[in-house]
PQR file with spaces between the fields and no chain letter, atoms N, CA, C, O and H, PARSE charges and radii, in Angstrom:
ATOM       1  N    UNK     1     -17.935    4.192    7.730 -0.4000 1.5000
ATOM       2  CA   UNK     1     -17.227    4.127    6.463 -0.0000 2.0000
ATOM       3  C    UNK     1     -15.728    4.155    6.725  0.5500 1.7000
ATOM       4  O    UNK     1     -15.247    4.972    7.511 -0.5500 1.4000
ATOM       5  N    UNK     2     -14.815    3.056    5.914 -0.4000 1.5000
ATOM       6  CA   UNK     2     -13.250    3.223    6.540 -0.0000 2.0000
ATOM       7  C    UNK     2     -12.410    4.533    5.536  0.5500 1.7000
ATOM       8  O    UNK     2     -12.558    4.836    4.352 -0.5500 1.4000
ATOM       9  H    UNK     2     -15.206    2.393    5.275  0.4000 1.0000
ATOM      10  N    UNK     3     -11.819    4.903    6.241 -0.4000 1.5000
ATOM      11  CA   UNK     3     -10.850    5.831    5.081 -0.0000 2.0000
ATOM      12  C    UNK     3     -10.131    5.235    4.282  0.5500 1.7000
ATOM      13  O    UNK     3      -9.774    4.058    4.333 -0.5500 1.4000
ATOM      14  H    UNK     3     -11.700    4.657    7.203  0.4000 1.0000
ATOM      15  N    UNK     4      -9.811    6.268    3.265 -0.4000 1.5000
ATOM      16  CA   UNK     4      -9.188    5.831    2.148 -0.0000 2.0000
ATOM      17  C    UNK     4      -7.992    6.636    2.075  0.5500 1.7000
ATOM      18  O    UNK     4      -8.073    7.858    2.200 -0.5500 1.4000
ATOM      19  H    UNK     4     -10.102    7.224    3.223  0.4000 1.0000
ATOM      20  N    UNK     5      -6.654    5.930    1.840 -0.4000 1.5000
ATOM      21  CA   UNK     5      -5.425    6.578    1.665 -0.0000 2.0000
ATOM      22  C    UNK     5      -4.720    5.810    0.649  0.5500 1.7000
ATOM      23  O    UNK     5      -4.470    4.605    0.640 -0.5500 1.4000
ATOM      24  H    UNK     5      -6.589    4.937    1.738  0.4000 1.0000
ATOM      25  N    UNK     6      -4.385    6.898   -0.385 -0.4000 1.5000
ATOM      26  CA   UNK     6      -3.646    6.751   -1.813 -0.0000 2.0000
ATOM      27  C    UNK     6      -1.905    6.786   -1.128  0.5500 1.7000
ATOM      28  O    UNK     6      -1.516    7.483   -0.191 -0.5500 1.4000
ATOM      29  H    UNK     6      -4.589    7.877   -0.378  0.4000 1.0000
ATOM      30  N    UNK     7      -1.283    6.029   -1.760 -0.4000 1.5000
ATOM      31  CA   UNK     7       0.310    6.157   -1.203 -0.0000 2.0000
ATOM      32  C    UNK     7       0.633    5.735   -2.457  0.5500 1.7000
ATOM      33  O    UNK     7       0.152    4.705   -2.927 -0.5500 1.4000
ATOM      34  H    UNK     7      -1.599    5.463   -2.521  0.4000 1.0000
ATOM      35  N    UNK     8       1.731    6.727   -3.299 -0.4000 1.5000
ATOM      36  CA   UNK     8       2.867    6.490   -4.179 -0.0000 2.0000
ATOM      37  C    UNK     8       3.589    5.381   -3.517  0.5500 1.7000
ATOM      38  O    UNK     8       3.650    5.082   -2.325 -0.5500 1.4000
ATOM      39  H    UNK     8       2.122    7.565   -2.917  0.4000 1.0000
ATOM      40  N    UNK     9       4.186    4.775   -4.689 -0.4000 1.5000
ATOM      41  CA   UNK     9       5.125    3.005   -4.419 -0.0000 2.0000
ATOM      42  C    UNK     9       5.647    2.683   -5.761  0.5500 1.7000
ATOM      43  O    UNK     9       5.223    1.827   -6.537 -0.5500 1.4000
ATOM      44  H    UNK     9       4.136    5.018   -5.658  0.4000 1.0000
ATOM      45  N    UNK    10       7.003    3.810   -5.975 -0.4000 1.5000
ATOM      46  CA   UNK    10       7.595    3.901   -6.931 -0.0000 2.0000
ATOM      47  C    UNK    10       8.448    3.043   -7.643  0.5500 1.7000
ATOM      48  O    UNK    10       8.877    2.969   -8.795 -0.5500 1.4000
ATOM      49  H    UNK    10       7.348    4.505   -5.345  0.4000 1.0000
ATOM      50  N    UNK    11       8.600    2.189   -6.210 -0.4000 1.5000
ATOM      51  CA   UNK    11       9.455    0.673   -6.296 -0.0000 2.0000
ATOM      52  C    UNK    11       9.025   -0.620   -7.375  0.5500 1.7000
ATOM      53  O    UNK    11       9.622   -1.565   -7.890 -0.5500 1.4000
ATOM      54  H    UNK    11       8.252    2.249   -5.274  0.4000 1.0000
ATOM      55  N    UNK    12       7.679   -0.092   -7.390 -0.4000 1.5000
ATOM      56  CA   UNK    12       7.294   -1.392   -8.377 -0.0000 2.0000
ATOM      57  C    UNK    12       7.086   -1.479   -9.672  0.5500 1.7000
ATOM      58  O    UNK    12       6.471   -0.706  -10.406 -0.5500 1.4000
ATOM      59  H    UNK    12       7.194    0.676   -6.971  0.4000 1.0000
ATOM      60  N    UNK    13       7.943   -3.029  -10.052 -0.4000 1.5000
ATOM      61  CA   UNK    13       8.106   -2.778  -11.753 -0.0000 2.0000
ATOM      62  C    UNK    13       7.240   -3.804  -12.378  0.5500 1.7000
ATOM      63  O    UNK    13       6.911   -3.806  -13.564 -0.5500 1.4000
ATOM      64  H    UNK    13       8.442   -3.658   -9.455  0.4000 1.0000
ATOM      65  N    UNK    14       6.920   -4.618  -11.543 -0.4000 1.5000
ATOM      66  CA   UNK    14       6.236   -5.671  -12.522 -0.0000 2.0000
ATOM      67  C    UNK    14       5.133   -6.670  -11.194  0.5500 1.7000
ATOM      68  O    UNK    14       5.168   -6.722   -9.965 -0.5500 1.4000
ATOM      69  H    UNK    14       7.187   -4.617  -10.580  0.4000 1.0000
ATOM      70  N    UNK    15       4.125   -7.425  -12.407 -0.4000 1.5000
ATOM      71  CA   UNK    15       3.266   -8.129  -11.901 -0.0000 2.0000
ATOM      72  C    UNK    15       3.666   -8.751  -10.408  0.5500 1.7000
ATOM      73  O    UNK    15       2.868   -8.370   -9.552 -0.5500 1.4000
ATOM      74  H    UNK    15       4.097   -7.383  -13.406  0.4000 1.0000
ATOM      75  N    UNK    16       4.842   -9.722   -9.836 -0.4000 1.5000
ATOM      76  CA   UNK    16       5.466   -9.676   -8.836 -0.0000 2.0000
ATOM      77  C    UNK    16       5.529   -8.928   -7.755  0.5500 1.7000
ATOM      78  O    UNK    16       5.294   -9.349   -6.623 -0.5500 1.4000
ATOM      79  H    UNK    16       5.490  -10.031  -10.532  0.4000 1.0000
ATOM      80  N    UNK    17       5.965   -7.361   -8.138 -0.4000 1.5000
ATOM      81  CA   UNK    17       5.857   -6.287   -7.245 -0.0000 2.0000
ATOM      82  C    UNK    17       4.226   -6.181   -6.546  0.5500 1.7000
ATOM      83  O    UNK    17       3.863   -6.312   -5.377 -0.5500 1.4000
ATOM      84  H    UNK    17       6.156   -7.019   -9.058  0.4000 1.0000
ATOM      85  N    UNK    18       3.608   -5.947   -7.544 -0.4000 1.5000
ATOM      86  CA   UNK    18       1.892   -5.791   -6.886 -0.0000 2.0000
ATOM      87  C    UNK    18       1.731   -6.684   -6.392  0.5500 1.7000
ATOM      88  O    UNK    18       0.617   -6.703   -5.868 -0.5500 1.4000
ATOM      89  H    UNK    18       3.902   -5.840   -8.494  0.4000 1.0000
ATOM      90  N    UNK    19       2.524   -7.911   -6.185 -0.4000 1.5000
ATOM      91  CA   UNK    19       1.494   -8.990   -5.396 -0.0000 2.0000
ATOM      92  C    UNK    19       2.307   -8.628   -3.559  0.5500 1.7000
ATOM      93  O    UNK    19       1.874   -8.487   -2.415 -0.5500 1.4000
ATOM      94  H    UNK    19       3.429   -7.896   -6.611  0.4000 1.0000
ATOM      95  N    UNK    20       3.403   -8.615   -4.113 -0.4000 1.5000
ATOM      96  CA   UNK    20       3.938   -8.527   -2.801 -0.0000 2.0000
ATOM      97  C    UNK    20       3.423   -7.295   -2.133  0.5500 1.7000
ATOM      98  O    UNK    20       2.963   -7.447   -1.001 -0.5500 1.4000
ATOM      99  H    UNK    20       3.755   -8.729   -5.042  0.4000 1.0000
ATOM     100  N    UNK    21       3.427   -6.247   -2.588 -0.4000 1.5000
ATOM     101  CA   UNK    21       2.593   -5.132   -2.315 -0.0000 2.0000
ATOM     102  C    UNK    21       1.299   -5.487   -1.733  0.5500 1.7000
ATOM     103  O    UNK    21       0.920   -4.997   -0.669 -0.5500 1.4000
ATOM     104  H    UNK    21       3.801   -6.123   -3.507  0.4000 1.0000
ATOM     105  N    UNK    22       0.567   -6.388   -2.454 -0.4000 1.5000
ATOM     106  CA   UNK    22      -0.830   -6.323   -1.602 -0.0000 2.0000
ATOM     107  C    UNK    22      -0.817   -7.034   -0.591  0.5500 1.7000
ATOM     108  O    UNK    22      -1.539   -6.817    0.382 -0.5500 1.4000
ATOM     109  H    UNK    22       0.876   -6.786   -3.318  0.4000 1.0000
ATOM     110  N    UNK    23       0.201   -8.210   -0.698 -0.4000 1.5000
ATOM     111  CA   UNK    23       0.014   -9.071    0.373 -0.0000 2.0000
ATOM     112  C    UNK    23       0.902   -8.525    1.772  0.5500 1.7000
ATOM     113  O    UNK    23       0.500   -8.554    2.935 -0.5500 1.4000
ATOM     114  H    UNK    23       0.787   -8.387   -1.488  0.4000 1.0000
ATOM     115  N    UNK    24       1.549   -8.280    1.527 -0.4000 1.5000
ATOM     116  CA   UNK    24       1.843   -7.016    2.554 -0.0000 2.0000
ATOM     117  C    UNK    24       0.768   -6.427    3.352  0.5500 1.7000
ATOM     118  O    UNK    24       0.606   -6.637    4.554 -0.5500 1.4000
ATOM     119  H    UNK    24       1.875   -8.257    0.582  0.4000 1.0000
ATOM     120  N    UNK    25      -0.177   -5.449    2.389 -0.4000 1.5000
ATOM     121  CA   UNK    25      -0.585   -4.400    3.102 -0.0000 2.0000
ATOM     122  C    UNK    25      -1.845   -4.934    3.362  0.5500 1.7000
ATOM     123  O    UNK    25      -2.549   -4.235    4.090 -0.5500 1.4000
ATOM     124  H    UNK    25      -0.045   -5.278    1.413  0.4000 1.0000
ATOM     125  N    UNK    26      -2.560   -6.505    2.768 -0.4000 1.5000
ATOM     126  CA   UNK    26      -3.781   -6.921    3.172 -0.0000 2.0000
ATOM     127  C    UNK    26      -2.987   -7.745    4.255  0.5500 1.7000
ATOM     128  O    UNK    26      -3.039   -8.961    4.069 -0.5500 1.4000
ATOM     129  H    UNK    26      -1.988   -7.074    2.176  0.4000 1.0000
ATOM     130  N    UNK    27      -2.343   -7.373    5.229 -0.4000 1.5000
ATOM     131  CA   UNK    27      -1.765   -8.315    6.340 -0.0000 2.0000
ATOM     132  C    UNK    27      -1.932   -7.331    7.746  0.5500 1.7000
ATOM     133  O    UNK    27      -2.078   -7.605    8.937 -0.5500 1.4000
ATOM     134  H    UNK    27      -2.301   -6.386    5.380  0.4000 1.0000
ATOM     135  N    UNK    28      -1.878   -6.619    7.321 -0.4000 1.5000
ATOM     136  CA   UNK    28      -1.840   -4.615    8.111 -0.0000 2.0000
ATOM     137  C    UNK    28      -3.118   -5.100    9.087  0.5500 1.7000
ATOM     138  O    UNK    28      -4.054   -5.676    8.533 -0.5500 1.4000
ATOM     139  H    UNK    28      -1.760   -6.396    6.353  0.4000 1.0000
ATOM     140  N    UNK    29      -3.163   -4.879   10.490 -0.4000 1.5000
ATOM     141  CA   UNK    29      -4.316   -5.323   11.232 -0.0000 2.0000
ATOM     142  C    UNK    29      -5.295   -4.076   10.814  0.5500 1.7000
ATOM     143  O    UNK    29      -4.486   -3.259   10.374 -0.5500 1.4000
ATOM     144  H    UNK    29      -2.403   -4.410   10.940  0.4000 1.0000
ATOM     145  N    UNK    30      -6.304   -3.617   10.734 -0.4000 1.5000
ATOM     146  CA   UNK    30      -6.975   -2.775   10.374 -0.0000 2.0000
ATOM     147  C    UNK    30      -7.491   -2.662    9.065  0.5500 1.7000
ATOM     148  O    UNK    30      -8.721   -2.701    9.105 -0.5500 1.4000
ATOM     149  H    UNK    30      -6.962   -4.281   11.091  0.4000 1.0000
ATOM     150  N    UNK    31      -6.999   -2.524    7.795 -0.4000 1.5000
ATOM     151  CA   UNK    31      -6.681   -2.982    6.295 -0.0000 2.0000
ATOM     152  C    UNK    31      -8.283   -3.551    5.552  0.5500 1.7000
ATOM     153  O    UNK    31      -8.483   -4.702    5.161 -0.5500 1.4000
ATOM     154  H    UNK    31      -6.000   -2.492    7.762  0.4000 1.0000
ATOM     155  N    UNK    32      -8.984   -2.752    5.516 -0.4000 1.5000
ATOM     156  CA   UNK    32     -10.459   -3.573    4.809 -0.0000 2.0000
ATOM     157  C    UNK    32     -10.576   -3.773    3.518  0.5500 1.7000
ATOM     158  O    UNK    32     -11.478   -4.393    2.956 -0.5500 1.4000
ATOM     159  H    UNK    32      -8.822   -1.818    5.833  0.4000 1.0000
ATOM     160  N    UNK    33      -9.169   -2.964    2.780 -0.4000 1.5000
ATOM     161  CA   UNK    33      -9.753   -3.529    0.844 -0.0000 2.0000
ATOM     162  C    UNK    33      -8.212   -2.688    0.792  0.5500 1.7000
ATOM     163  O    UNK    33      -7.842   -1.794    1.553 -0.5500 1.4000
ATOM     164  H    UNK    33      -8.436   -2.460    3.237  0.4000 1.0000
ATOM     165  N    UNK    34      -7.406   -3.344   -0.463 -0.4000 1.5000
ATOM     166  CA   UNK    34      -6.628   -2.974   -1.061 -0.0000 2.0000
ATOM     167  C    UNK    34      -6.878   -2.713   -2.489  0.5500 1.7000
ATOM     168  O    UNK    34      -7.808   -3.184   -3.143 -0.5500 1.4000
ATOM     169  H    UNK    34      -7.707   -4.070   -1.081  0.4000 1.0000
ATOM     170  N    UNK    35      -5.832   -1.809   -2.967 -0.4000 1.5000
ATOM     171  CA   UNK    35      -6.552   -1.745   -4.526 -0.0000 2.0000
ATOM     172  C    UNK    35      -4.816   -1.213   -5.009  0.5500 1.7000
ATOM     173  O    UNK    35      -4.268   -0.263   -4.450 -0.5500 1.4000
ATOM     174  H    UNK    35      -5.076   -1.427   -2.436  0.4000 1.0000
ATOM     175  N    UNK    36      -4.026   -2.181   -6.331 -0.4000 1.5000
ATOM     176  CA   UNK    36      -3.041   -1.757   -6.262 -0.0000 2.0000
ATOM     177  C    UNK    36      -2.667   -1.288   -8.166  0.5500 1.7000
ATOM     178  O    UNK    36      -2.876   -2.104   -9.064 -0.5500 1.4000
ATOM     179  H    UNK    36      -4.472   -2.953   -6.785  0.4000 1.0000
ATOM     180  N    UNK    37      -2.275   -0.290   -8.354 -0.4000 1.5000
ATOM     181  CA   UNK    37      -2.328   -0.057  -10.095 -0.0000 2.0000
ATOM     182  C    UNK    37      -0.742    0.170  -10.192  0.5500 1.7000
ATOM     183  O    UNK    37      -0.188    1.040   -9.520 -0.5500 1.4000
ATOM     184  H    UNK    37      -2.105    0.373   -7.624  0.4000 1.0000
ATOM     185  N    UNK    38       0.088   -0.837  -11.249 -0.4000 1.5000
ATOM     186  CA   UNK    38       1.050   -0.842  -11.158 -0.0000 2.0000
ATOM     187  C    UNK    38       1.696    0.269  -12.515  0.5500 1.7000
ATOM     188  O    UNK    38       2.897    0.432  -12.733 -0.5500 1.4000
ATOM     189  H    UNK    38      -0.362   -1.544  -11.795  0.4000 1.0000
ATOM     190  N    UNK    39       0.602    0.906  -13.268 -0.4000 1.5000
ATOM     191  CA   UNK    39       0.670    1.740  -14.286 -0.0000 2.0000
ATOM     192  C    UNK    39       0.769    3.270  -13.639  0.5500 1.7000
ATOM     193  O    UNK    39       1.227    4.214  -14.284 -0.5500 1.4000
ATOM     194  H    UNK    39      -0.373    0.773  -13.090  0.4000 1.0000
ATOM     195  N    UNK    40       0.367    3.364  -12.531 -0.4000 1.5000
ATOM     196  CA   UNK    40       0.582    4.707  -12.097 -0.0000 2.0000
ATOM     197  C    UNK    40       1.403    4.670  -10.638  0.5500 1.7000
ATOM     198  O    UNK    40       1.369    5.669   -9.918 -0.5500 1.4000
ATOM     199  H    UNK    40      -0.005    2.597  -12.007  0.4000 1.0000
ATOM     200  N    UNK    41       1.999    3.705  -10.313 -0.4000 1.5000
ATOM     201  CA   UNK    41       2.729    2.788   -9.283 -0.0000 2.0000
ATOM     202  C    UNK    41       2.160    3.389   -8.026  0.5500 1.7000
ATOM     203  O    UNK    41       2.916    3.965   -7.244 -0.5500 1.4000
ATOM     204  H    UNK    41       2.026    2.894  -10.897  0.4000 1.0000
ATOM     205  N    UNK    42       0.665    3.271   -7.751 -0.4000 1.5000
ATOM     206  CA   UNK    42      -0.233    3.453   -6.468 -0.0000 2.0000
ATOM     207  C    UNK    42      -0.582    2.515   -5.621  0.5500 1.7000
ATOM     208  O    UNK    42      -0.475    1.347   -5.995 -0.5500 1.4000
ATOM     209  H    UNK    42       0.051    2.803   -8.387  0.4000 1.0000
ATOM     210  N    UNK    43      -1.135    2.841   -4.140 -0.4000 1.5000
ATOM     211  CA   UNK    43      -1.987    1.694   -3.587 -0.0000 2.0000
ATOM     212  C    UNK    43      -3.175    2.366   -3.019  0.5500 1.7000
ATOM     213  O    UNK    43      -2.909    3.213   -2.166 -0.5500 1.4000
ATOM     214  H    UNK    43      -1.221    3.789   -3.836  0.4000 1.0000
ATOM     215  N    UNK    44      -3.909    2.259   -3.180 -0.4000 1.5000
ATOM     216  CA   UNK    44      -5.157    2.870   -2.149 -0.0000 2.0000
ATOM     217  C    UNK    44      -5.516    1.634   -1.162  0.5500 1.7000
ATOM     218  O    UNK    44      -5.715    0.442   -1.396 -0.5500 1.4000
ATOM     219  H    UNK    44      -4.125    1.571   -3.872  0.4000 1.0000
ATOM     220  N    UNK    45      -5.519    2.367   -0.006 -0.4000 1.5000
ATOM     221  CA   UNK    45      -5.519    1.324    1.470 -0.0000 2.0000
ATOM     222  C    UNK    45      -6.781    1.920    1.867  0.5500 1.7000
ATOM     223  O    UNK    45      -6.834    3.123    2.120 -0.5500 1.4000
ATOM     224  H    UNK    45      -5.358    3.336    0.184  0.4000 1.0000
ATOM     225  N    UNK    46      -7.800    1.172    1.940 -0.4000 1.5000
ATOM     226  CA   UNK    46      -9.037    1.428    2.910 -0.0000 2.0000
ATOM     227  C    UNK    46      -8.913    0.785    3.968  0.5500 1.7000
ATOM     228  O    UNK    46      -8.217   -0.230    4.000 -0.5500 1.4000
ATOM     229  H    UNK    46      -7.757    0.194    1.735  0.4000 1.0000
ATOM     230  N    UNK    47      -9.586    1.266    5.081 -0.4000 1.5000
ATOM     231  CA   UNK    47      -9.389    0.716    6.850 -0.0000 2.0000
ATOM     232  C    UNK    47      -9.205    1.561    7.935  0.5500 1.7000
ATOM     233  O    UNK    47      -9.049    2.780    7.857 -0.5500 1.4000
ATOM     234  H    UNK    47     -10.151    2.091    5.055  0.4000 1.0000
ATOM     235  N    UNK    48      -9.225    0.910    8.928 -0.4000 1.5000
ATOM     236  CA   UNK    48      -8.433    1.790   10.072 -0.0000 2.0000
ATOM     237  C    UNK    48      -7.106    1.475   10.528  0.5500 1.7000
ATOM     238  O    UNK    48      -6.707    0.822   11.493 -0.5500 1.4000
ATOM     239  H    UNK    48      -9.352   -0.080    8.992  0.4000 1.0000
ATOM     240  N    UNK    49      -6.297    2.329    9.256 -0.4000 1.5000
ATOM     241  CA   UNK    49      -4.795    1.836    9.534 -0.0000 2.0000
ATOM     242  C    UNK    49      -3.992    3.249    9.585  0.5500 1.7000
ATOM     243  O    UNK    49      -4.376    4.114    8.798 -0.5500 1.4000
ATOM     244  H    UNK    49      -6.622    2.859    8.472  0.4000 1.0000
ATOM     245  N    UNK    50      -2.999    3.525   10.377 -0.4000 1.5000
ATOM     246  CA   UNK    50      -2.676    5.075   10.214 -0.0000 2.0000
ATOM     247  C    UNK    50      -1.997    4.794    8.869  0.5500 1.7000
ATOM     248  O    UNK    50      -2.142    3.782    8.184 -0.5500 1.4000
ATOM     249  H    UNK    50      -2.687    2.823   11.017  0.4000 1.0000
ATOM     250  N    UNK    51      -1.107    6.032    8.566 -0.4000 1.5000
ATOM     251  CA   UNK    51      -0.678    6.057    6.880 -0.0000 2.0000
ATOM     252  C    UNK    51       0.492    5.422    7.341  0.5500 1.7000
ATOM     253  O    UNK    51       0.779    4.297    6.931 -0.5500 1.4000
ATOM     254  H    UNK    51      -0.989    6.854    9.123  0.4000 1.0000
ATOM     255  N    UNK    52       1.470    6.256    8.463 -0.4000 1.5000
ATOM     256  CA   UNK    52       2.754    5.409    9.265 -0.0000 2.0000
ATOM     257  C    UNK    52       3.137    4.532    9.189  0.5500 1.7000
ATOM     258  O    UNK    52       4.285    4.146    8.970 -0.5500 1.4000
ATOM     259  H    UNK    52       1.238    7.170    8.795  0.4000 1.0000
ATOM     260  N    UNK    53       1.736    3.776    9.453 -0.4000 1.5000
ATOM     261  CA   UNK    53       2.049    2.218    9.646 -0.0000 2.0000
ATOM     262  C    UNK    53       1.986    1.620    8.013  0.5500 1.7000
ATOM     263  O    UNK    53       2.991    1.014    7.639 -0.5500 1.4000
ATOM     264  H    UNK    53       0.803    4.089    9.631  0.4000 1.0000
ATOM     265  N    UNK    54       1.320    1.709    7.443 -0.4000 1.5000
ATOM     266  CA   UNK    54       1.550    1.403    6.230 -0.0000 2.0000
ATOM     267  C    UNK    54       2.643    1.638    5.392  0.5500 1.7000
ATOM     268  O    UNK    54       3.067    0.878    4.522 -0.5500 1.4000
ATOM     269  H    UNK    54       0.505    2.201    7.746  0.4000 1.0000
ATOM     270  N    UNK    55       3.191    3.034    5.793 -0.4000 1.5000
ATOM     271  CA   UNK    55       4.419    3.242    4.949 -0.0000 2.0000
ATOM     272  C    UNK    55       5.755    2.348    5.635  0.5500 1.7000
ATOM     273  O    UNK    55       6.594    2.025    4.794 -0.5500 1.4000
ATOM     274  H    UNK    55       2.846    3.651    6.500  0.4000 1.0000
ATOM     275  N    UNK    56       5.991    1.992    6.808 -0.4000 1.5000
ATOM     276  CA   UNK    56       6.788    1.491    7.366 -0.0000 2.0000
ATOM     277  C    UNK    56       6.475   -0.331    6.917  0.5500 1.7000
ATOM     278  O    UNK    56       7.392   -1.138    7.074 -0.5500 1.4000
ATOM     279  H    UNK    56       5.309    2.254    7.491  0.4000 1.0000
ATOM     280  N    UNK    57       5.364   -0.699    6.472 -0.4000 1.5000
ATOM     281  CA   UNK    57       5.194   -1.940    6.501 -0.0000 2.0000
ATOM     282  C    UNK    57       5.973   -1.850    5.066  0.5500 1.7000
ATOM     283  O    UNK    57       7.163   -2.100    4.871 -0.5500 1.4000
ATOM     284  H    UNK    57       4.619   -0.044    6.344  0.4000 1.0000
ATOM     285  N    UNK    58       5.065   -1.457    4.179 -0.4000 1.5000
ATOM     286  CA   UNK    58       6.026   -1.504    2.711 -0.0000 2.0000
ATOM     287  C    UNK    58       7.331   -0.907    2.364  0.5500 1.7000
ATOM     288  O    UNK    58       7.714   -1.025    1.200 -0.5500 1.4000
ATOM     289  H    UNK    58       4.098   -1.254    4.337  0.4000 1.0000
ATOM     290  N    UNK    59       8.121   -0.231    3.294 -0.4000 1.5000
ATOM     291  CA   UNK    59       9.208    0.431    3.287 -0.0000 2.0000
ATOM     292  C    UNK    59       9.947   -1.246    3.944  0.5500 1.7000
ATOM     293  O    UNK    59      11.048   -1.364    3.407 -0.5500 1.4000
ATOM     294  H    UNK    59       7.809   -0.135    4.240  0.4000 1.0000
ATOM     295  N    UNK    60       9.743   -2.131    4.620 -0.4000 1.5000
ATOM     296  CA   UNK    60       9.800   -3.095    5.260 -0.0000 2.0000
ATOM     297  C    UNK    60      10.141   -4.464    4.024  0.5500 1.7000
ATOM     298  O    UNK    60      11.026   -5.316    3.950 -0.5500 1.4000
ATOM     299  H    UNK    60       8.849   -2.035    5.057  0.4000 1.0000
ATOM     300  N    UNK    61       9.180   -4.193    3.348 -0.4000 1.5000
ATOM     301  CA   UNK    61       8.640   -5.398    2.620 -0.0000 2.0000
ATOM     302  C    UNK    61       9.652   -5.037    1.008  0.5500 1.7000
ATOM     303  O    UNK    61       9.777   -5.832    0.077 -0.5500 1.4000
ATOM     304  H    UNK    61       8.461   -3.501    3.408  0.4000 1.0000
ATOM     305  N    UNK    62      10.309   -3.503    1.093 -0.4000 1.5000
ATOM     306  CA   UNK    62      11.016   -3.468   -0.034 -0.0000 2.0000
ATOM     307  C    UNK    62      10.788   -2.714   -0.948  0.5500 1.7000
ATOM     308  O    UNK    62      11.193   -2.764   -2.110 -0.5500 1.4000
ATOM     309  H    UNK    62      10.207   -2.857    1.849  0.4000 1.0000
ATOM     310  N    UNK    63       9.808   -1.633   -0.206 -0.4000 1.5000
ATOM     311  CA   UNK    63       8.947   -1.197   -1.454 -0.0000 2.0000
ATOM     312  C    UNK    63       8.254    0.422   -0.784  0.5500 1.7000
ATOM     313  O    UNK    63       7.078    0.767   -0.671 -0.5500 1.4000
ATOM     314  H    UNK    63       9.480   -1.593    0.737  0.4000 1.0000
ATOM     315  N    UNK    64       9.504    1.143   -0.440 -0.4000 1.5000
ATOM     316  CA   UNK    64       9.006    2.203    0.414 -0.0000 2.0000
ATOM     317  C    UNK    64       7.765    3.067   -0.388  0.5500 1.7000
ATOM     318  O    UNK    64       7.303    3.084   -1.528 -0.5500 1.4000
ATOM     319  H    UNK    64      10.460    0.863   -0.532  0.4000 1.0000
ATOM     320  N    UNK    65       7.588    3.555    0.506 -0.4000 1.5000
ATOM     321  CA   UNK    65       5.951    4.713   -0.544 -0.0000 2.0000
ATOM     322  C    UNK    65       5.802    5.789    0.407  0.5500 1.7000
ATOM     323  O    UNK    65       6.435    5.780    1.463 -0.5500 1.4000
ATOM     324  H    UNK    65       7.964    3.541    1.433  0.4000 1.0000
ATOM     325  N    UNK    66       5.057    6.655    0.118 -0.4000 1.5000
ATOM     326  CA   UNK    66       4.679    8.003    0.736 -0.0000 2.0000
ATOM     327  C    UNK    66       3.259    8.081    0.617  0.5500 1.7000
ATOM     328  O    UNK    66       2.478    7.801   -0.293 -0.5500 1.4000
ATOM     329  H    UNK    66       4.542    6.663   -0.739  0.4000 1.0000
ATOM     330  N    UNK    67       3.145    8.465    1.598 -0.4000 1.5000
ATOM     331  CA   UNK    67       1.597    8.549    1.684 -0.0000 2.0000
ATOM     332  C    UNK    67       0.896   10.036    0.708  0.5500 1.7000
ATOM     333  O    UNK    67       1.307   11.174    0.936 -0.5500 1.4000
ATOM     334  H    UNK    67       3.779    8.693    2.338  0.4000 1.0000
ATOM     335  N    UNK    68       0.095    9.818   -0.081 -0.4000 1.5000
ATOM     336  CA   UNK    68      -0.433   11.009   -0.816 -0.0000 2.0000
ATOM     337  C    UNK    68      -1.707   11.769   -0.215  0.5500 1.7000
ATOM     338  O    UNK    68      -2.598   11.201    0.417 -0.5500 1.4000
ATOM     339  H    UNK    68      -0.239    8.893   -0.267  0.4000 1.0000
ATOM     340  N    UNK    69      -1.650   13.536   -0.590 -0.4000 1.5000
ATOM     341  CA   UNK    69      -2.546   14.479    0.594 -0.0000 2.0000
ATOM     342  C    UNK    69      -3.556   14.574   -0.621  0.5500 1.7000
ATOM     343  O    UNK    69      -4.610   15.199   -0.501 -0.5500 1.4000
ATOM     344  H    UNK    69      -0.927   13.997   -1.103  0.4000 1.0000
């Protein structure tokens, strides 16, 4: 089963933002399902991806986030 990690991504304001957001993080080598809600400005990343790397990819892409415990 891959893990699941929720990361705040406060950066995003509109339909635009989530795409770039996913396409971003469905690019992540490891990355098995994205899921992105731009009403509570989240991403949940399933895979074998550390959180690191994810936060550095979207911190990258314009759109820093923190990984949530």
């Amino acid at each position: 089963m891959a893990a699941e990690t929720r990361f705040d991504v406060p950066g995003m304001k509109c339909g635009g933002c989530v795409a770039k957001v996913q396409e971003t993080l469905k690019s992540l080598p490891g990355v098995s399902d994205v899921s992105v809600d731009l009403t509570t400005k989240t991403a949940i990343v399933r895979g074998e991806v550390r959180p690191g790397d994810v936060e550095a990819a979207l911190s990258g892409a314009g759109y820093p986030a923190v990984a949530k415990t």
